[in-house]
mmCIF file of the N, C-alpha and C atoms, coordinates in Angstrom:
data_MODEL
# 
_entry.id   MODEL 
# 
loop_
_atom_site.group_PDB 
_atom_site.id 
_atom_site.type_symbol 
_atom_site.label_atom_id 
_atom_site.label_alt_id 
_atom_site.label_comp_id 
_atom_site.label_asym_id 
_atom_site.label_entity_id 
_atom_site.label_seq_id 
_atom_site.pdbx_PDB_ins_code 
_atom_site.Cartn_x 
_atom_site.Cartn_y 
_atom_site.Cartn_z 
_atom_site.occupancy 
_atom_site.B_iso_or_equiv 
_atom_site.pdbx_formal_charge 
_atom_site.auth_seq_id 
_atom_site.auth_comp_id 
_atom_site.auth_asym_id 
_atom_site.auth_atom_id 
_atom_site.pdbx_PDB_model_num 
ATOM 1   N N  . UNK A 1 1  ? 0.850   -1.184 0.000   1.00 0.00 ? 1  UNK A N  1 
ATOM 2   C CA . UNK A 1 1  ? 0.000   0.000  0.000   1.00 0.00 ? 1  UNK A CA 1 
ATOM 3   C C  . UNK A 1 1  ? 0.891   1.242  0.000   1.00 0.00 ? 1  UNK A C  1 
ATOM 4   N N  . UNK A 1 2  ? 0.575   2.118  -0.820  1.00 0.00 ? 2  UNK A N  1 
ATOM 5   C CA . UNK A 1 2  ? 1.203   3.218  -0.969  1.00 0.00 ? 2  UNK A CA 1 
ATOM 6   C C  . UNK A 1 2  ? 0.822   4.493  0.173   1.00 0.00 ? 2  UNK A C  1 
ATOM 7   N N  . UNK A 1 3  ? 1.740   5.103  0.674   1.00 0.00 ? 3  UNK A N  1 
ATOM 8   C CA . UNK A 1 3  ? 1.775   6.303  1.708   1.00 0.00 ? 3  UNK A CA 1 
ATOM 9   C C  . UNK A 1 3  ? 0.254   7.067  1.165   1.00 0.00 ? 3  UNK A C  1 
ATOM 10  N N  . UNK A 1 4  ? -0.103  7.477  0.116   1.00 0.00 ? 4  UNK A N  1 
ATOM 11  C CA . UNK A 1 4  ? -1.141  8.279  -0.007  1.00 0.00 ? 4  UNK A CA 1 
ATOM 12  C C  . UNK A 1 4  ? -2.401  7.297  0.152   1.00 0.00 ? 4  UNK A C  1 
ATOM 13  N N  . UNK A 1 5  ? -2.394  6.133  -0.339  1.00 0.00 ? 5  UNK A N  1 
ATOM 14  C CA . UNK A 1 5  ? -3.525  5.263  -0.164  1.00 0.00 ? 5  UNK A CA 1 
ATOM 15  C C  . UNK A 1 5  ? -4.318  5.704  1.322   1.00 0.00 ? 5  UNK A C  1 
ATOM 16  N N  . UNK A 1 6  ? -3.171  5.253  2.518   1.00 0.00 ? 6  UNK A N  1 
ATOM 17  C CA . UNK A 1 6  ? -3.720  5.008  3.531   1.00 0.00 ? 6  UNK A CA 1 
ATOM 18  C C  . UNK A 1 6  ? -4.310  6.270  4.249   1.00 0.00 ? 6  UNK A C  1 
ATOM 19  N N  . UNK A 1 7  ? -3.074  7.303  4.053   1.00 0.00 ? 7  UNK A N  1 
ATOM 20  C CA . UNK A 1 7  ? -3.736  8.764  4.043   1.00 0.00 ? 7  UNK A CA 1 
ATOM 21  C C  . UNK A 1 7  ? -5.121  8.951  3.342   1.00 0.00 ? 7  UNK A C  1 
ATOM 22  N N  . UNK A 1 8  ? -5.683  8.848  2.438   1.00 0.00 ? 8  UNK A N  1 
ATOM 23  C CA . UNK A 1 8  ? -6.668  8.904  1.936   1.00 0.00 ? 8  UNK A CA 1 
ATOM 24  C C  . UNK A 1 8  ? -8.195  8.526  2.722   1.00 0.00 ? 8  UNK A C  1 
ATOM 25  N N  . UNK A 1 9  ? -7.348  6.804  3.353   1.00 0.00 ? 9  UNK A N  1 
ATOM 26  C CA . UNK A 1 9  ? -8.549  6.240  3.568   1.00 0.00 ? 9  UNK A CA 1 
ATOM 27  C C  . UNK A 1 9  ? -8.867  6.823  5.197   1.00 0.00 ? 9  UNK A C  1 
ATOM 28  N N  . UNK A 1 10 ? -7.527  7.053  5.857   1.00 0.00 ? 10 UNK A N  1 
ATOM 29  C CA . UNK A 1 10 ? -8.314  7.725  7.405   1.00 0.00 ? 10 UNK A CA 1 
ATOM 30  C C  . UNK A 1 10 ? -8.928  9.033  6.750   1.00 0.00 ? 10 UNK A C  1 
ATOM 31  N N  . UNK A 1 11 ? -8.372  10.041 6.097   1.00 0.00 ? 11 UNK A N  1 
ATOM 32  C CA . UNK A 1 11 ? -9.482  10.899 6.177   1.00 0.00 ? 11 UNK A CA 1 
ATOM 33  C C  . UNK A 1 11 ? -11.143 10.537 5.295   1.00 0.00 ? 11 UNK A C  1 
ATOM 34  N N  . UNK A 1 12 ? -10.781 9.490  4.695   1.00 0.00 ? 12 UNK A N  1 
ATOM 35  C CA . UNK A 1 12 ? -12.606 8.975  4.254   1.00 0.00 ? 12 UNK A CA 1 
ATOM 36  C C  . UNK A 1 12 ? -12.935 8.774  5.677   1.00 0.00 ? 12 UNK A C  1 
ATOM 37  N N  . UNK A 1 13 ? -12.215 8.263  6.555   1.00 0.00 ? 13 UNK A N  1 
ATOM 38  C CA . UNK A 1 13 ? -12.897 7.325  7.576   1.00 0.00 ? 13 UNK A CA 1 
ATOM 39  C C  . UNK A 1 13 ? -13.418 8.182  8.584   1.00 0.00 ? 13 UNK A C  1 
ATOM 40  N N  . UNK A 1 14 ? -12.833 9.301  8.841   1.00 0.00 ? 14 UNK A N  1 
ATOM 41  C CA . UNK A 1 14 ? -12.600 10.848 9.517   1.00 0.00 ? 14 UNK A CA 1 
ATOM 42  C C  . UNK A 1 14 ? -14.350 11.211 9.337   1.00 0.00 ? 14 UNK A C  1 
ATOM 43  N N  . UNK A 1 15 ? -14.652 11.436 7.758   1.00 0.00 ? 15 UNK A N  1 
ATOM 44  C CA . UNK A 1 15 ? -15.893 11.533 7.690   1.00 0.00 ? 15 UNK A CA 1 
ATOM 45  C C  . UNK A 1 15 ? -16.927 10.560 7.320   1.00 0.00 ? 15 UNK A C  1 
ATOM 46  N N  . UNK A 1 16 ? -16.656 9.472  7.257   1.00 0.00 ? 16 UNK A N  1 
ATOM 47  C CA . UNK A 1 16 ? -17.600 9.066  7.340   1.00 0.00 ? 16 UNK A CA 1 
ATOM 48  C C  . UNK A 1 16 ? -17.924 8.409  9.030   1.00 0.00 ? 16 UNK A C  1 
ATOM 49  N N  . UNK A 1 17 ? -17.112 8.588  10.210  1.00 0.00 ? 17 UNK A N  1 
ATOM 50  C CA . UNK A 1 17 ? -17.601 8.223  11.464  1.00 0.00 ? 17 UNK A CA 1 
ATOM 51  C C  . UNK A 1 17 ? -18.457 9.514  11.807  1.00 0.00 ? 17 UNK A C  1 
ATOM 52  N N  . UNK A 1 18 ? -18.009 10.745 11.623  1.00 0.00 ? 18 UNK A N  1 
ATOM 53  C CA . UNK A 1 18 ? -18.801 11.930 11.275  1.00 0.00 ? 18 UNK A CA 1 
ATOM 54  C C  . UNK A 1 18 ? -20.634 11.794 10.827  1.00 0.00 ? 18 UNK A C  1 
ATOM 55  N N  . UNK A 1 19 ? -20.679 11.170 9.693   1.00 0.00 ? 19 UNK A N  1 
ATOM 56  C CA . UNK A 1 19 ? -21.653 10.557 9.135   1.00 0.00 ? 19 UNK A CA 1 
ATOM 57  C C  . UNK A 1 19 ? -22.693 9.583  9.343   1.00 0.00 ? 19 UNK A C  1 
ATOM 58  N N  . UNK A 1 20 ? -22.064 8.579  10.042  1.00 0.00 ? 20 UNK A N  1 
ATOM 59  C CA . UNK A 1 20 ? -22.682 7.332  11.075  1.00 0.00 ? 20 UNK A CA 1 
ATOM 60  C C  . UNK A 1 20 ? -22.547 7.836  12.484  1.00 0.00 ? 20 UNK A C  1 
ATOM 61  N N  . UNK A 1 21 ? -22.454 8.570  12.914  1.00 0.00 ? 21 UNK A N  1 
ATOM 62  C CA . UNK A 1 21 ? -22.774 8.870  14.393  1.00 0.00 ? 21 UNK A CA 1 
ATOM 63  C C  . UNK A 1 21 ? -24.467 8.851  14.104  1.00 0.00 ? 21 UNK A C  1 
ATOM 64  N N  . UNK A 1 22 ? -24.853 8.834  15.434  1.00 0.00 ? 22 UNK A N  1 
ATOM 65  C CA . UNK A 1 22 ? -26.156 8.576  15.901  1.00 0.00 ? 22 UNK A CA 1 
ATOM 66  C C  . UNK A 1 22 ? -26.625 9.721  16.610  1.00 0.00 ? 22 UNK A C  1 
ATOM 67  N N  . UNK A 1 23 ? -27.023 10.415 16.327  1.00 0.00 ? 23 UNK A N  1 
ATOM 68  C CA . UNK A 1 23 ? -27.510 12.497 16.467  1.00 0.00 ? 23 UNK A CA 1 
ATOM 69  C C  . UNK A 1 23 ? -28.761 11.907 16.985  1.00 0.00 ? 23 UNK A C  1 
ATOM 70  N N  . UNK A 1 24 ? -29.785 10.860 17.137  1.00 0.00 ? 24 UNK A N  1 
ATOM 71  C CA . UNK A 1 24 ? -31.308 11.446 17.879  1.00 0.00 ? 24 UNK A CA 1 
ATOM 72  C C  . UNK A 1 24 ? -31.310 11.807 19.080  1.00 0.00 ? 24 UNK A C  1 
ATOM 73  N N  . UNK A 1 25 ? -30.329 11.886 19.837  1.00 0.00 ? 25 UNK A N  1 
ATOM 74  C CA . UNK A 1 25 ? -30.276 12.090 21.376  1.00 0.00 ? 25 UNK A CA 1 
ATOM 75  C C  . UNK A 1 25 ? -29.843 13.540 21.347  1.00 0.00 ? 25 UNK A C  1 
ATOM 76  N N  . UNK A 1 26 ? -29.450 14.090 20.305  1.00 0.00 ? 26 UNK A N  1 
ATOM 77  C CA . UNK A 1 26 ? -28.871 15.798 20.703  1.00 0.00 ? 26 UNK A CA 1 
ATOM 78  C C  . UNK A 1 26 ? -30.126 16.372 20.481  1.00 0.00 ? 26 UNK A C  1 
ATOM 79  N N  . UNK A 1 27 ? -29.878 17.379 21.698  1.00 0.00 ? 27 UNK A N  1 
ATOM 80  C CA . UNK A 1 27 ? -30.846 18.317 21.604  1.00 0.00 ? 27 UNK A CA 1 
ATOM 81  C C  . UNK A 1 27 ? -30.455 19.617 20.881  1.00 0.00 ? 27 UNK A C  1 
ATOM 82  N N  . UNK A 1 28 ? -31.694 20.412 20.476  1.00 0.00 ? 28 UNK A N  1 
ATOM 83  C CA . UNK A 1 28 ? -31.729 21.338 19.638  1.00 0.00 ? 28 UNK A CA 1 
ATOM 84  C C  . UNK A 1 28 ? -30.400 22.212 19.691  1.00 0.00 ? 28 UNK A C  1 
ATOM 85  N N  . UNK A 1 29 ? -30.563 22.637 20.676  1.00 0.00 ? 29 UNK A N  1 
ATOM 86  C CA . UNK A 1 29 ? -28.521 23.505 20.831  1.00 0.00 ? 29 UNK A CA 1 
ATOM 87  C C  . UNK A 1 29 ? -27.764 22.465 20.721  1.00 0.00 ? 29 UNK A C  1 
ATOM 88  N N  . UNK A 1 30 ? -27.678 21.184 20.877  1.00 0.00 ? 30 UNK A N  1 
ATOM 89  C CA . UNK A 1 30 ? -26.253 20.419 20.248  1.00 0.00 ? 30 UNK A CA 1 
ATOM 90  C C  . UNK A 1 30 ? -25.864 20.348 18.711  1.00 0.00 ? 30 UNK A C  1 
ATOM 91  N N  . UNK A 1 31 ? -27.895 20.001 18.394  1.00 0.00 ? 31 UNK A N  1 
ATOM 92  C CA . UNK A 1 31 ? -27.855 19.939 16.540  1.00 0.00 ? 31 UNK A CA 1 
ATOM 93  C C  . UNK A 1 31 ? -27.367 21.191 15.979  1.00 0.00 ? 31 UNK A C  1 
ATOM 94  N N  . UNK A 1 32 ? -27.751 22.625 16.608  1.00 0.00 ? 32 UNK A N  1 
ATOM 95  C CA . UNK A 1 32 ? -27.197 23.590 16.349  1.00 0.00 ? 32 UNK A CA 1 
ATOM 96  C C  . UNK A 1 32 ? -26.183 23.849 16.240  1.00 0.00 ? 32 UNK A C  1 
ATOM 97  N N  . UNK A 1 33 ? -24.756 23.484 17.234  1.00 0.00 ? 33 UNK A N  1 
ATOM 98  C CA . UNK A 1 33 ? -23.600 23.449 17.549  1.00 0.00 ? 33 UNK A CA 1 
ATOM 99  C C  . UNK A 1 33 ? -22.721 22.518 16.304  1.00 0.00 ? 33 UNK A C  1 
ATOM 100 N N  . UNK A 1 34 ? -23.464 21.327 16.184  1.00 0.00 ? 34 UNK A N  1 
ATOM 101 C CA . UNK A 1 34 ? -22.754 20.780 14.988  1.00 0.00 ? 34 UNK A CA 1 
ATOM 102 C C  . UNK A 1 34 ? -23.147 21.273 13.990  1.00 0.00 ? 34 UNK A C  1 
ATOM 103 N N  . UNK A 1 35 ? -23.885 21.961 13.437  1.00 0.00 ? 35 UNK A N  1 
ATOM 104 C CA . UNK A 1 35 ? -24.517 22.132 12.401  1.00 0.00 ? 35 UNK A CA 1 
ATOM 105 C C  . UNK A 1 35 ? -23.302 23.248 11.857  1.00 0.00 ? 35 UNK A C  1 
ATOM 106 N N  . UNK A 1 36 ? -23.266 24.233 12.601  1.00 0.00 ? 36 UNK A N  1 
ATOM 107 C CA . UNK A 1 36 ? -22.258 25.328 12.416  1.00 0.00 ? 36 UNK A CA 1 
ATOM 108 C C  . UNK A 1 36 ? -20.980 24.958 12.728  1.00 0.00 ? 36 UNK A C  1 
ATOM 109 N N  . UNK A 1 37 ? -20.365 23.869 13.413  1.00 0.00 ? 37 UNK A N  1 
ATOM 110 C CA . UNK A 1 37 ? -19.205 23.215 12.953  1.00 0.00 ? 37 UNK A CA 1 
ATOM 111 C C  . UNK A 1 37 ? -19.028 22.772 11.402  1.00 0.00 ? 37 UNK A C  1 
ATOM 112 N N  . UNK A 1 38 ? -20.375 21.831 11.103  1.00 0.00 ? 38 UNK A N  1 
ATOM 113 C CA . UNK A 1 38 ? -19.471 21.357 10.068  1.00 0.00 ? 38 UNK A CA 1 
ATOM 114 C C  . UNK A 1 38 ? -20.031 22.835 8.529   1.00 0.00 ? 38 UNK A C  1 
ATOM 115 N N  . UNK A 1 39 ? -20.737 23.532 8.931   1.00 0.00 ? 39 UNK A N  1 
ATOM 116 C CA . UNK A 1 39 ? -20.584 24.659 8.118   1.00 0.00 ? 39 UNK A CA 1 
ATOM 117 C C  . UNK A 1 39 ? -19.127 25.580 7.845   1.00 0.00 ? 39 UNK A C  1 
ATOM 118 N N  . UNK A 1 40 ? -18.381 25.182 9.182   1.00 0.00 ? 40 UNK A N  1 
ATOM 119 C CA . UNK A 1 40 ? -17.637 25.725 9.456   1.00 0.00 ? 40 UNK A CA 1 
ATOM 120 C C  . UNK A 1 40 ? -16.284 25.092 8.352   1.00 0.00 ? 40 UNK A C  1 
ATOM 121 N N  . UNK A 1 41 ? -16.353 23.840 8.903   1.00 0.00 ? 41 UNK A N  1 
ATOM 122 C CA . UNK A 1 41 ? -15.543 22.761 7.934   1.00 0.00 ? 41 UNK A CA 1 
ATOM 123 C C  . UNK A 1 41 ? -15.834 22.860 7.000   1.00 0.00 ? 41 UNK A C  1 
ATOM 124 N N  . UNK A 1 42 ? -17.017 22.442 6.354   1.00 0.00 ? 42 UNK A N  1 
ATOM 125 C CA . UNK A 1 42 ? -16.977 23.126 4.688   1.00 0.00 ? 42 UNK A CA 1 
ATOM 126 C C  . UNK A 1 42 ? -16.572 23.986 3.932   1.00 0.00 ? 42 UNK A C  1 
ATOM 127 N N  . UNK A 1 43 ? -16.594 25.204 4.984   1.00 0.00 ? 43 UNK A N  1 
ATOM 128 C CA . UNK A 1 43 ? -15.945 26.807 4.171   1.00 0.00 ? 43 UNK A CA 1 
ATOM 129 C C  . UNK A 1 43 ? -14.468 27.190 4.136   1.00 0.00 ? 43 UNK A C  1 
ATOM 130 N N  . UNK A 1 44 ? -13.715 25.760 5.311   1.00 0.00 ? 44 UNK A N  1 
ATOM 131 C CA . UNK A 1 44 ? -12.442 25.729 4.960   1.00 0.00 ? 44 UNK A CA 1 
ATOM 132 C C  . UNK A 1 44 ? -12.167 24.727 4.088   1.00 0.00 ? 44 UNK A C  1 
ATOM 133 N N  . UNK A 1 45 ? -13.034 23.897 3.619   1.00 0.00 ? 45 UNK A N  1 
ATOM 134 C CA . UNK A 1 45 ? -12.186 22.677 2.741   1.00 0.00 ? 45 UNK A CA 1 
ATOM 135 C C  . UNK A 1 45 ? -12.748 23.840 1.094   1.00 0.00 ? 45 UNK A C  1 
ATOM 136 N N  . UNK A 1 46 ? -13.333 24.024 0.999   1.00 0.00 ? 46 UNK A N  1 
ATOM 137 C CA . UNK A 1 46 ? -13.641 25.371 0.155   1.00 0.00 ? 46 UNK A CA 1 
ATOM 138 C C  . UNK A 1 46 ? -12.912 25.956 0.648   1.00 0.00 ? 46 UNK A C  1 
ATOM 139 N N  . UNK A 1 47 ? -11.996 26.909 0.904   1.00 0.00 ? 47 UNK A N  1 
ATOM 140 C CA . UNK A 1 47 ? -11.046 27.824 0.896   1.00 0.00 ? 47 UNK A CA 1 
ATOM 141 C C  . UNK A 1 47 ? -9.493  27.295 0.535   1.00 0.00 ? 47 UNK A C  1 
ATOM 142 N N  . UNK A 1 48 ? -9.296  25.991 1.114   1.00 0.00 ? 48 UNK A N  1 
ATOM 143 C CA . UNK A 1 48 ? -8.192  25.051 0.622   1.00 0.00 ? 48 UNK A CA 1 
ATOM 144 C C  . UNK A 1 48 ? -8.487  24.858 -0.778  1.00 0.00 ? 48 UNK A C  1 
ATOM 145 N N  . UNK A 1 49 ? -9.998  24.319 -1.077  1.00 0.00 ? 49 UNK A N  1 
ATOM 146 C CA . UNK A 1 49 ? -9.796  23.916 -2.577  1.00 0.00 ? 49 UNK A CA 1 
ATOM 147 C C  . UNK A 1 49 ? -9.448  25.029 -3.643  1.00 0.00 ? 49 UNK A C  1 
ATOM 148 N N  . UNK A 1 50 ? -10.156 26.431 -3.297  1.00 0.00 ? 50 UNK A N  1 
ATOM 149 C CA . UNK A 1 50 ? -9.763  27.271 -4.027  1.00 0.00 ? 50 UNK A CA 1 
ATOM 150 C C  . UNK A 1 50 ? -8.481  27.601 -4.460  1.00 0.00 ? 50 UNK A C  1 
ATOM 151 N N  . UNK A 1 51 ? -7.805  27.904 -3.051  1.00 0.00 ? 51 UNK A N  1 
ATOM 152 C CA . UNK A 1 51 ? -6.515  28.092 -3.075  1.00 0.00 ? 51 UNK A CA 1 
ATOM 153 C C  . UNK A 1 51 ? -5.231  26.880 -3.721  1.00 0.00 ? 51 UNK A C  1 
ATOM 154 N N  . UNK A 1 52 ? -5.711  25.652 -3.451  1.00 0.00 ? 52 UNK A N  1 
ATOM 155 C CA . UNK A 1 52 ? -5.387  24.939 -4.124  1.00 0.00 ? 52 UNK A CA 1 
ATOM 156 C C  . UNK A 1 52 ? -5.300  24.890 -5.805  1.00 0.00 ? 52 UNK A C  1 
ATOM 157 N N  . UNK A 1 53 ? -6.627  25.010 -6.032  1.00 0.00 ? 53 UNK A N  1 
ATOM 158 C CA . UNK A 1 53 ? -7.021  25.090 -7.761  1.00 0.00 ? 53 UNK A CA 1 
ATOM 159 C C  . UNK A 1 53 ? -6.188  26.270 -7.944  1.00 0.00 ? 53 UNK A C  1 
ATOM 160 N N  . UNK A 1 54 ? -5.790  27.597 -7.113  1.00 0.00 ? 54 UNK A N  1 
ATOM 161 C CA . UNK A 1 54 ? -4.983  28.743 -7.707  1.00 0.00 ? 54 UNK A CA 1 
ATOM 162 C C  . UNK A 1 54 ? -3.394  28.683 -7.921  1.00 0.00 ? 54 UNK A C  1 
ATOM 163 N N  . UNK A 1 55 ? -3.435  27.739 -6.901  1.00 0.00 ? 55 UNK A N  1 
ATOM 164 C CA . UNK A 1 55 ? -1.685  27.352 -6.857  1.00 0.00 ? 55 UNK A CA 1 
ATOM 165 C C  . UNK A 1 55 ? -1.788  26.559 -8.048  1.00 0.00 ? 55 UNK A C  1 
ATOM 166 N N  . UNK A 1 56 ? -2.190  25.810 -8.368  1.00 0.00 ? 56 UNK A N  1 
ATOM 167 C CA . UNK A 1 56 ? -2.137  24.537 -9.700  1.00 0.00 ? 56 UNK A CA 1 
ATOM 168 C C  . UNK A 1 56 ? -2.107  25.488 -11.042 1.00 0.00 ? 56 UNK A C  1 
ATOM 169 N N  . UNK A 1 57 ? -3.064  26.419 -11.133 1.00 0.00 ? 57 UNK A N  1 
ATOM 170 C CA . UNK A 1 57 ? -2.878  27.471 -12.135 1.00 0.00 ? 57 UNK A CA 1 
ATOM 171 C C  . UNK A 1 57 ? -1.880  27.774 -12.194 1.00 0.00 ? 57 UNK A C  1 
ATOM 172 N N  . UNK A 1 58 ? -1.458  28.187 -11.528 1.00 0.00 ? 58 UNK A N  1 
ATOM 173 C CA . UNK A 1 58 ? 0.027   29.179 -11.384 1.00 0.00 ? 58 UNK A CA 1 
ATOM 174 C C  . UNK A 1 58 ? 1.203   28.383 -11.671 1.00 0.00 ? 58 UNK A C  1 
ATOM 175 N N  . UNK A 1 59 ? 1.516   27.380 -11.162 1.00 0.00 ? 59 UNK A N  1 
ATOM 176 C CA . UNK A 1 59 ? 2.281   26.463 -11.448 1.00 0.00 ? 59 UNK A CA 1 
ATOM 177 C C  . UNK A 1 59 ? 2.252   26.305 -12.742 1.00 0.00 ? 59 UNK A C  1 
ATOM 178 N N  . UNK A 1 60 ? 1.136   26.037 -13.846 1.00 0.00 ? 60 UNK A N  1 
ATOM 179 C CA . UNK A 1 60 ? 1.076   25.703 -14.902 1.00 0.00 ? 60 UNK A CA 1 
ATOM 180 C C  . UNK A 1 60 ? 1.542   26.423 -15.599 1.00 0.00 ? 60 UNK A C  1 
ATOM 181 N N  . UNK A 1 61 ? 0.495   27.734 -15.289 1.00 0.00 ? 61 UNK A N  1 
ATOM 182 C CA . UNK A 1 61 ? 1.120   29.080 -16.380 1.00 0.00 ? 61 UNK A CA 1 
ATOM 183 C C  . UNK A 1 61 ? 2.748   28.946 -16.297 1.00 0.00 ? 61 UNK A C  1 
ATOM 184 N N  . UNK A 1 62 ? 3.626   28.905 -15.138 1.00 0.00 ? 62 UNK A N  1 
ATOM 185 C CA . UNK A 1 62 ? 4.873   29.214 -14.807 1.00 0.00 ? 62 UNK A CA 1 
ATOM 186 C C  . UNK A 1 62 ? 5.335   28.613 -15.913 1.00 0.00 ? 62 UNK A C  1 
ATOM 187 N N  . UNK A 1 63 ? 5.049   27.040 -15.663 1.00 0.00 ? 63 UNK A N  1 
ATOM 188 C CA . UNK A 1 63 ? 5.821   26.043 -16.576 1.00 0.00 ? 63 UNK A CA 1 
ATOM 189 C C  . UNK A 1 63 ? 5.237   26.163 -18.407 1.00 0.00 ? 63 UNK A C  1 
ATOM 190 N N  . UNK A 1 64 ? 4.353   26.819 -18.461 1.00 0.00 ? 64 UNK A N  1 
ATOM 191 C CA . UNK A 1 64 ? 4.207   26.907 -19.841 1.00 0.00 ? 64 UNK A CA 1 
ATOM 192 C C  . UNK A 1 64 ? 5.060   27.795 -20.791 1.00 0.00 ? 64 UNK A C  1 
ATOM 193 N N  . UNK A 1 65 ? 5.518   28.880 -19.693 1.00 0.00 ? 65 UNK A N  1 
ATOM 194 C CA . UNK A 1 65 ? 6.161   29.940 -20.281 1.00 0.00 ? 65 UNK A CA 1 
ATOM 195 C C  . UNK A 1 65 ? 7.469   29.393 -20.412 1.00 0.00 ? 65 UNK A C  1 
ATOM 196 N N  . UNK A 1 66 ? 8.115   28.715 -19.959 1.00 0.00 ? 66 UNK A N  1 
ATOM 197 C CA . UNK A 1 66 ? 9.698   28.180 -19.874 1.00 0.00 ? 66 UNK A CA 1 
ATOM 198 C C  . UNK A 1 66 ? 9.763   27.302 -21.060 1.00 0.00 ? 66 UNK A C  1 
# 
């Protein structure tokens, strides 16, 4: 197994225990509390991806010009 494989699969696993948790016992301010966590998480894996997709641009352009 390759170094990125396994990396890969804990963070699948990261969210999907995220996913299979069992939420009927939280009450309204807990559902609230996660709710705006993982809003929270979303707007950074969106801000990585952006920034990501901008670095990859850039890189490209660089190497096209050479």
């Amino acid at each position: 197994m390759e170094p990125d494989e396994s990396l890969a699969r804990s963070r699948a696993d990261a969210a999907q225990k995220l996913g299979n948790e069992d939420i009927d016992a939280y009450s309204l301010d807990e559902l609230d509390a996660r709710i705006a966590l993982c809003r929270a998480e979303i707007a950074r894996c969106e801000a990585r991806k952006a920034f990501a997709a901008q670095h990859r641009l850039s890189a490209e352009a660089l190497f096209r010009k050479s």
